[in-house]
C-alpha positions as a printed Julia matrix, in Angstrom:
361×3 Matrix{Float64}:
  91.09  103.29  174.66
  87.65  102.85  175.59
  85.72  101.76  178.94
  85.16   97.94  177.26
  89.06   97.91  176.4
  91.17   96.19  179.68
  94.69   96.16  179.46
  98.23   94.86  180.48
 100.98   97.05  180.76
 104.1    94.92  181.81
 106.95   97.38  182.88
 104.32   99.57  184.04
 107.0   101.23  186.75
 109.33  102.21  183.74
 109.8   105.21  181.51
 107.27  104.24  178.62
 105.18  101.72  180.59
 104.44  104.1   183.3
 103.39  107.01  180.55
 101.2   104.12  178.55
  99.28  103.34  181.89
  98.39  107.35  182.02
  97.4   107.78  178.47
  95.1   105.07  178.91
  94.08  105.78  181.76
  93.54  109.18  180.64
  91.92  107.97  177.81
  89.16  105.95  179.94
  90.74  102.43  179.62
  90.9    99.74  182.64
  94.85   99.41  183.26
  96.45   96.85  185.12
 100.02   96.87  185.22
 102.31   93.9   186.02
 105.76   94.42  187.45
 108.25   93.93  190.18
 106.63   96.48  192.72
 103.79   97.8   190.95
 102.6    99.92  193.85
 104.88  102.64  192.05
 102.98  102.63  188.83
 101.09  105.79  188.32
  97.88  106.39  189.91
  94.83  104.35  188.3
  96.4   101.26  187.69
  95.73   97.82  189.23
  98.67   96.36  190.5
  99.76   93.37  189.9
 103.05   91.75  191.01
 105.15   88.92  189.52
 108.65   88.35  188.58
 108.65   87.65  184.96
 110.94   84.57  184.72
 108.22   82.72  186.68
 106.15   80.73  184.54
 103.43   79.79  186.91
 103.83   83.03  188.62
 103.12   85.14  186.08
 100.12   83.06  184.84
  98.56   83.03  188.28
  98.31   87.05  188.59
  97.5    87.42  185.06
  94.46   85.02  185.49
  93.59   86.99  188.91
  93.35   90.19  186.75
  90.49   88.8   184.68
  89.82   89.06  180.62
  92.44   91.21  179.23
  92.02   92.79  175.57
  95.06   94.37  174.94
  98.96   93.88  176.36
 101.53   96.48  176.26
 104.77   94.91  176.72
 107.15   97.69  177.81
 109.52   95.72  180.05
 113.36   94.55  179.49
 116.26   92.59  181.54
 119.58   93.77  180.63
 122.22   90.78  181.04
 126.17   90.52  180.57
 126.09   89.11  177.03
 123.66   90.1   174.09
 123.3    86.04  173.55
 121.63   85.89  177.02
 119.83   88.82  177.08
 118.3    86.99  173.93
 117.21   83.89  175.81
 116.13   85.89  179.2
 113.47   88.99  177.24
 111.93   86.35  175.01
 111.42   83.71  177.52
 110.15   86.15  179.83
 107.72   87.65  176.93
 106.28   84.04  176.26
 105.66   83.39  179.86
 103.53   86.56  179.27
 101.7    85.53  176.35
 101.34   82.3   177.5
  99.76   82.95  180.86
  97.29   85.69  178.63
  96.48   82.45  176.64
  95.95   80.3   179.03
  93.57   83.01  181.13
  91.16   82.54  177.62
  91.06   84.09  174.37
  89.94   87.11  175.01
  93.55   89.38  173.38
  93.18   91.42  170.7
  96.13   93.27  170.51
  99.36   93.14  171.4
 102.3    96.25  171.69
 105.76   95.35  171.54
 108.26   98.49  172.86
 111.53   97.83  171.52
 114.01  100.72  170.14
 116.38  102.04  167.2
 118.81   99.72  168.44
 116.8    97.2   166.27
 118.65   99.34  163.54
 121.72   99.67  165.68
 122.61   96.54  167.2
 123.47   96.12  170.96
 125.86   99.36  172.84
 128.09   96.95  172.14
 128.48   97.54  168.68
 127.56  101.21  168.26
 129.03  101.8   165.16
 130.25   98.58  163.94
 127.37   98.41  161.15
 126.07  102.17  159.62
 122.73  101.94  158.15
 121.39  104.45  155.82
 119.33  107.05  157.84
 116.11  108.6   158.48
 115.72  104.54  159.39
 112.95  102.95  157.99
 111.11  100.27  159.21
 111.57   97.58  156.63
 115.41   97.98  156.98
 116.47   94.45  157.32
 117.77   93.17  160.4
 121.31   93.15  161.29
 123.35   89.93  161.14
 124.02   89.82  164.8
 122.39   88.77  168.42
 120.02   91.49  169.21
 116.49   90.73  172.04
 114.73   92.94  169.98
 114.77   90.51  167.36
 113.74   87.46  169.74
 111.31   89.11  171.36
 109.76   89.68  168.03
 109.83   86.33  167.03
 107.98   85.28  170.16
 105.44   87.93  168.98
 104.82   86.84  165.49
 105.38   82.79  166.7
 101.99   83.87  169.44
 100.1    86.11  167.3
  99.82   83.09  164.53
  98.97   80.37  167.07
  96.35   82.84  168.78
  95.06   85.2   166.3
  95.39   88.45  167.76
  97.11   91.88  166.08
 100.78   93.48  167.27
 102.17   96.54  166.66
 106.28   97.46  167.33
 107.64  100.67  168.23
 110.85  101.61  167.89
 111.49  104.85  169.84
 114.79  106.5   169.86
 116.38  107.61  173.19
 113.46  108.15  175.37
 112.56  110.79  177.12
 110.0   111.28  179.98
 109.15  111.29  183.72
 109.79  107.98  185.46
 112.06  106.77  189.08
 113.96  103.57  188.43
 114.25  103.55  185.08
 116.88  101.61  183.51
 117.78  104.18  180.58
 116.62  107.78  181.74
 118.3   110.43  179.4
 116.2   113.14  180.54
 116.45  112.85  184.54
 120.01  112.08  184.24
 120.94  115.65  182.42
 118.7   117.06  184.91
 120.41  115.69  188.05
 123.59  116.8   186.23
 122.41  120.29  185.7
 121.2   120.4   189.22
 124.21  119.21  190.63
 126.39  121.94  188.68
 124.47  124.97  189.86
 124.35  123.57  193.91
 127.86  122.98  193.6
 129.18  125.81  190.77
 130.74  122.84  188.92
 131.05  123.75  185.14
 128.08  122.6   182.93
 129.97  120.99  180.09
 128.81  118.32  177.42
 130.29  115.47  177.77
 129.98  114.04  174.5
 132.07  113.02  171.29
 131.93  115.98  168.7
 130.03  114.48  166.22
 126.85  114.54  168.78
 127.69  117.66  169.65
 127.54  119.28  165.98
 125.34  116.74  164.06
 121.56  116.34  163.58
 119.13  114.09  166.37
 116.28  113.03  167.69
 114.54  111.98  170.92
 111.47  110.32  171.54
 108.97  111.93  174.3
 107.59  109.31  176.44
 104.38  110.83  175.76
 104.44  110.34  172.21
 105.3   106.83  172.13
 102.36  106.17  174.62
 100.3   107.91  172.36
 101.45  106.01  169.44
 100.97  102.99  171.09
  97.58  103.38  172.37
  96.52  104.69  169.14
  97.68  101.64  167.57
  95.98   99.47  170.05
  92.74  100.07  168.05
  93.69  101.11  165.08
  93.07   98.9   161.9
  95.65  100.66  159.69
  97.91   99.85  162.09
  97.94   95.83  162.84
 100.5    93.71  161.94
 102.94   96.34  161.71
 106.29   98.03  163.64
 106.37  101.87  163.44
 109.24  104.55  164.08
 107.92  106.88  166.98
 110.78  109.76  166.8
 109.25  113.6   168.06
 109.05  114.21  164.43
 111.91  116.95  164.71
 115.34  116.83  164.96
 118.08  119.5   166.48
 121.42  120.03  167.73
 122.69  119.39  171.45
 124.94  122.45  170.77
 121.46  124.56  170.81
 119.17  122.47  173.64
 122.42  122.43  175.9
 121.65  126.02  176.18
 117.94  125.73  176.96
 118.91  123.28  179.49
 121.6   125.61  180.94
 119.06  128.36  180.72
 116.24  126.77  182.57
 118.57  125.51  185.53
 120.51  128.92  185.7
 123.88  127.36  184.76
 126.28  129.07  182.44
 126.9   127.04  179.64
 130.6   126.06  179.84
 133.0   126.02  176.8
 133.04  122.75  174.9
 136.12  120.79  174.63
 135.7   118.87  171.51
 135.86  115.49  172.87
 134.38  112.89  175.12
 134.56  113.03  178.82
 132.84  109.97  180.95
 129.75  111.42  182.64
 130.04  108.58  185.14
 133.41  108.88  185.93
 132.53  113.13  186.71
 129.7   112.3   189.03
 131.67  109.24  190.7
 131.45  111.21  193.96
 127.89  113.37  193.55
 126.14  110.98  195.8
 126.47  112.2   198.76
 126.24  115.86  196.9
 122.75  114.58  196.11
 122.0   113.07  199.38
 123.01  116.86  200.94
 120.77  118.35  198.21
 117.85  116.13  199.18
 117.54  117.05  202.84
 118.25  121.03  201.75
 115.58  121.07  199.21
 113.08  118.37  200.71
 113.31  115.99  197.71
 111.53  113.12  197.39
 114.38  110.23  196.13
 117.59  111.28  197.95
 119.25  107.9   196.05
 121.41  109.38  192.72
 121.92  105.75  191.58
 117.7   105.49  191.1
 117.56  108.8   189.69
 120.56  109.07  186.79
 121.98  106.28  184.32
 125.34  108.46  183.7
 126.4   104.92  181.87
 123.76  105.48  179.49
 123.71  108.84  178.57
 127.63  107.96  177.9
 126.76  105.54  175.44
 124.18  107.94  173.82
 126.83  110.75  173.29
 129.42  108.44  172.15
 127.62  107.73  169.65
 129.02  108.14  166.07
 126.21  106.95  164.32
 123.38  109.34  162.76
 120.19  108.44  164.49
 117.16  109.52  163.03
 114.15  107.79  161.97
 111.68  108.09  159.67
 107.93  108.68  159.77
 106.19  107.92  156.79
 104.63  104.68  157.91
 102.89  106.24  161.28
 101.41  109.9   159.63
 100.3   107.46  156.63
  98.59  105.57  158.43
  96.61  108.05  160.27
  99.14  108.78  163.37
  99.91  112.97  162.63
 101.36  113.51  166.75
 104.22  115.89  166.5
 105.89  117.07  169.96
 108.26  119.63  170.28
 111.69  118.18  171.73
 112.67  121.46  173.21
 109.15  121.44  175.27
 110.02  117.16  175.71
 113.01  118.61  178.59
 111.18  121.73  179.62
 107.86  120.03  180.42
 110.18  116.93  182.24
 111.7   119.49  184.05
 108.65  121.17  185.43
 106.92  118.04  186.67
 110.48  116.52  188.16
 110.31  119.91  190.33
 106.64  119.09  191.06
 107.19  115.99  191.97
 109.77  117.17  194.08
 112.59  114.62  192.23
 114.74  117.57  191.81
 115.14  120.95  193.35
 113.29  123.44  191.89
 115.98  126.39  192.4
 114.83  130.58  193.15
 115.21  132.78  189.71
């Protein structure tokens, strides 16, 4: 993104919002990003804070931010029914879009983050409906509830009434640096590693065997912020939604190892079944809390540092999960990243950052 490009990342504290701000920033780009406590978006950004189900409010600081070119919309409110989540992520969206139109028509682009749950449905119904894999992105859309789909519509509904491009992405489960995040894959196995060689507890996976034996992906947070700000400015790209897998696939049976390996943990023997992550680290709070003062960390709080809930649901997971993608490399996005350097590099800058110990050879 060039110096004359100013954008909007909203969810610019989370796991792919936070990685968008740095690519553009990196990239040269003015960023502003727009969430509940912004001062922890990365370094760069303008800050801007609103609570999203305020109409006016959001309007206000979006106006205060000046002209803004391109939006990255990278935020999402989980809720206790899929029918509400519905209403809550696309009203909050169009408050968004809105208070962009109202500040004058100066959007060119829009980027919608959304997931291969579009192909999936809900957690809820993991499983229920088995779509031929690698997905693809014209796969039609399930017949059930699913915010994905209504934040979408709010997308197209804008981008007719206002004439500006959009782009979806569809990562799988992410993975990349980020505190707070509401789905963290990668920091959660790395608390649980951590936690196993302070305390000598056995480093087992804790998934179904399916996940264990078959074929997946992940999605580096890097990649899909590279994917998105590529397709910020990209004429091949408008008007489309794109897959935004690593572009490999492999075995947890093989990167449990390389996880072991890096942390020192022995790799323990494999059950064959399913054991509930959150239920095993029920009491590792105050194990962390210990761990933080010994090793001068900078979050001592577990419960903002692991979603044991969601990895759960991601190894309980019967369903083949792999996308395809043709549509990104043809048209003109070639990014490949290595899955195996996706945890290693996430582990190096969590010990830099000081989020988790970084423990003597």
């Amino acid at each position: 993104m060039t110096a004359d490009k100013i954008a909007l990342v909203v969810g610019a504290t989370g796991i792919v919002g936070g990685n968008i701000c740095e690519r553009l920033i990196a990239d040269g780009g003015t960023v502003y990003g727009l969430a509940r406590r912004p001062e922890r978006a990365p370094a760069g950004v303008y800050p801007l804070a609103a609570d999203l189900n305020d109409r006016e409010g959001v309007a206000r600081v979006i106006a205060s931010a000046g002209p803004i070119t391109h939006l990255f919309q990278a935020a999402w409110t989980p809720a206790e029914s899929e029918e509400d989540a519905c209403e809550i992520n696309a009203r909050q969206f169009r408050n968004v879009l809105d208070g962009l139109r109202v500040a004058g028509p100066t959007l060119q682009h829009v980027v919608l983050i959304t997931g291969v749950k579009h192909y999936l449905g809900p957690f809820k119904d993991f499983g229920r409906y088995l779509p031929d894999t690698p997905f693809l992105e014209n796969t039609p859309r399930l017949p059930i509830p699913n915010f994905y789909y209504a934040q979408e519509d709010v997308l197209f509904e804008a981008a007719r009434r206002d004439g500006f491009t959009w782009s979806v992405h569809r990562p799988n489960a992410v993975v990349g640096f980020a505190v707070g995040a509401l789905m963290n894959q990668g920091l959660t196995l790395a608390c649980y590693a951590a936690i196993c060689r302070e305390t000598g507890r056995p480093f087992v996976f804790t998934g179904i065997a399916k996940q264990y034996e078959m074929l997946t992906e992940i999605s580096d947070a890097r990649l899909v912020a590279r994917q998105a700000a590529w397709a910020s400015t990209s004429p091949a790209a408008a008007n489309l939604a794109f897959n935004t897998g690593n572009g490999d696939v492999f075995r947890w049976k093989r990167i449990w190892k390389v996880i072991a390996d890096h942390f020192g943990v022995e790799v323990a023997p494999y059950a064959g079944e399913q054991r509930s992550l959150a239920a095993m680290m029920a009491d590792a709070g105050p194990v962390w809390r210990a761990m933080a003062e010994k090793y001068d960390l900078a979050e001592p709080d577990l419960s903002r540092l692991a979603t044991w809930w969601h990895t759960d649901a991601d190894f309980g997971r019967e369903v083949e999960c792999i996308s395809d993608m043709g549509r990104a490399r043809k048209a003109g996005f070639l990014d490949y990243q290595s899955s195996t350097d996706t945890f290693l590099d996430l582990f190096h800058r969590l010990e830099r950052e000081r989020i988790i110990p970084r423990f003597a050879d």
